[in-house]
C-alpha positions in Angstrom: 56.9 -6.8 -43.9 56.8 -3.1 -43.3 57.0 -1.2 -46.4 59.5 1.6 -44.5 62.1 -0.6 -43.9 62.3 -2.0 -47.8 61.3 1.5 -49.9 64.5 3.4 -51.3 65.8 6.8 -50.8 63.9 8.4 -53.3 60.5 8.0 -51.0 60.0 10.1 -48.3 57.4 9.0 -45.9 54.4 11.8 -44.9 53.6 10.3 -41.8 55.7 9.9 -38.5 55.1 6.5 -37.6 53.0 7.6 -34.4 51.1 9.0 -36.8 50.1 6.0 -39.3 46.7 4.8 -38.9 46.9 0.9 -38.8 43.4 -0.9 -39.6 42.3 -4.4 -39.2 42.6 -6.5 -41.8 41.1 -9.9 -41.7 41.2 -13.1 -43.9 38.1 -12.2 -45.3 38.7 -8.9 -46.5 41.7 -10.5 -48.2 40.3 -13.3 -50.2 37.5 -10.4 -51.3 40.5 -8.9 -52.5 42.2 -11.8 -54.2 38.6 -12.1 -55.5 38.4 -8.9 -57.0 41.3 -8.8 -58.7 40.9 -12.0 -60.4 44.4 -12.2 -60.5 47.0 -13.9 -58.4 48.4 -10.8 -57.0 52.4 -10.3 -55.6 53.7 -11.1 -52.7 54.7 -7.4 -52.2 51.5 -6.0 -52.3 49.6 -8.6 -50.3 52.2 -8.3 -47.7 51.4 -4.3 -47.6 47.5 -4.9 -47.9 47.5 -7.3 -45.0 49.7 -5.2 -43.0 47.2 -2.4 -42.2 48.7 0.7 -42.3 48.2 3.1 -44.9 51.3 4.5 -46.5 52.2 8.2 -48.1 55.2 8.6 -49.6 56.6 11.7 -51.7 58.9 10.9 -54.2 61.6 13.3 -53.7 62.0 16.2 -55.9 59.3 15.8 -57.3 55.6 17.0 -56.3 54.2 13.1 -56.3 52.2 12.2 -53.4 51.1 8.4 -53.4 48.8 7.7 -50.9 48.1 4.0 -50.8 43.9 2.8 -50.1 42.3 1.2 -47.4 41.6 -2.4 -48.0 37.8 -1.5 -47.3 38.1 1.2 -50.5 39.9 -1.8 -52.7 36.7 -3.8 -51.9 34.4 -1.2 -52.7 36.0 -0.1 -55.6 32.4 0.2 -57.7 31.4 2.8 -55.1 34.6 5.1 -55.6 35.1 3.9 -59.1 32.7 2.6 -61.2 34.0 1.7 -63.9 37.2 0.6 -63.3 36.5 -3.1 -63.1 34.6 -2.8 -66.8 37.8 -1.7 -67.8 40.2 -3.8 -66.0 39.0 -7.1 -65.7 42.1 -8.7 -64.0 43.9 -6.1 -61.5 42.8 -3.6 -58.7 43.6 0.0 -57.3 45.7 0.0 -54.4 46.7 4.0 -54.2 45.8 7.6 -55.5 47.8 10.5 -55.7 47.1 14.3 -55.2 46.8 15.1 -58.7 43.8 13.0 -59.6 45.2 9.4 -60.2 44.5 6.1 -59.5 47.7 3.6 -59.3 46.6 0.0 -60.0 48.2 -3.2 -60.6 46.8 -5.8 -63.4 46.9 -6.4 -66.9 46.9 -3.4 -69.3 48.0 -2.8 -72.7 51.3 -3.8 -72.0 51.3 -6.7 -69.8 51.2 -7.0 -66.0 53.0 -4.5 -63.9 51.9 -1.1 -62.5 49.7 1.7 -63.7 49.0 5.0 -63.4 45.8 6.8 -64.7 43.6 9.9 -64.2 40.6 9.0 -62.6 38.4 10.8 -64.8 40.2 10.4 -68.2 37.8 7.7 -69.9 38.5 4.6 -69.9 41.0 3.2 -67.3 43.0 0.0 -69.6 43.4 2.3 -72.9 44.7 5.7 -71.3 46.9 3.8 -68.4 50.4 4.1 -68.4 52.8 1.2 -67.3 55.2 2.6 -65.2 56.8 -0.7 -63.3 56.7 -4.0 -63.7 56.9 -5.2 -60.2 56.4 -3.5 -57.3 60.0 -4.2 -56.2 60.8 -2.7 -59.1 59.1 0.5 -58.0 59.3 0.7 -54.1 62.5 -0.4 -53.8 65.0 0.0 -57.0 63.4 3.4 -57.7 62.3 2.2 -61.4 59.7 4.0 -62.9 59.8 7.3 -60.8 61.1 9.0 -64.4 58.0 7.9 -66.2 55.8 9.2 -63.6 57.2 12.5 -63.5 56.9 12.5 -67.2 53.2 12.8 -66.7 
C-alpha cells in the first residue's frame, strides 16, 4: 500500500517522492511493534509502518504538519516519551506535528480511534483528543481534519 495513492485532497504531501527516505523494516521490528501496542492494530497503519517510508502531509489550509515516526522511534518510545505507555496502556504513537504533538492510536477516553495530544501537557489518556475513529476515516475521507484545527 502506498499511503499517496489512498490519502484525499485535503493532504498535501512535503516531500517529492525522490525525496522520501524509505527505511528497512523487518519482521522483527514489527512484532516489537504489535508488542508494544498491546493491541491488534489496523490494517492501515501496519500497512504504512511496514512500508518504510516516512510520510509529511499538510492539511491544506490549514498550518498542520503531520510528520509520521520511524518504526525505530515507535519502538523506543520510553526514550522519546516516557510516559506515554503509563498512560496508554493499549496503543502507540505513530506521528508528531510541528506544534508539539504526538498523534497516537489506542484506547482513550472515548474508545479506540485516533488521538491527538501535546507532548508536554500531563498526562497523555486524560488530555487526548479523539479526532478519528479509523484511519480511513482520517487519511482518506478527510474526517476529523475540523477537530484538529479546532485545537
Amino acid at each position: 500500500m502506498n499511503l499517496l495513492s489512498e490519502v484525499c485532497s485535503k493532504f498535501e504531501n512535503l516531500y517529492h517522492e525522490s525525496e522520501m527516505q524509505r527505511i528497512k523494516v523487518t519482521p522483527e521490528d514489527m512484532q516489537k511493534v504489535v508488542e508494544l501496542a498491546q493491541m491488534p492494530l489496523p490494517k492501515m497503519l501496519v500497512d504504512i509502518l511496514e512500508e518504510g517510508i516516512i510520510y509529511g502531509f499538510k492539511i491544506k489550509d490549514t498550518s498542520i504538519i503531520i510528520n509520521f515516526i520511524y518504526v525505530e522511534d515507535i519502538i523506543n518510545v520510553d526514550d522519546n516519551y516516557p510516559y506515554f505507555k503509563e498512560d496508554i496502556k493499549e496503543g502507540l504513537i505513530f506521528a508528531t506535528d510541528l506544534g508539539g504533538n504526538v498523534y497516537y492510536y489506542g484506547k482513550g477516553q472515548e474508545g479506540v480511534g485516533l488521538y491527538i495530544v501535546g507532548a508536554g501537557d500531563g498526562n497523555f489518556y486524560e488530555e487526548a483528543t479523539k479526532f478519528a475513529e479509523t484511519f480511513e476515516d482520517f487519511f482518506i475521507e478527510g474526517k476529523g481534519i475540523d477537530i484538529l484545527e479546532m485545537r
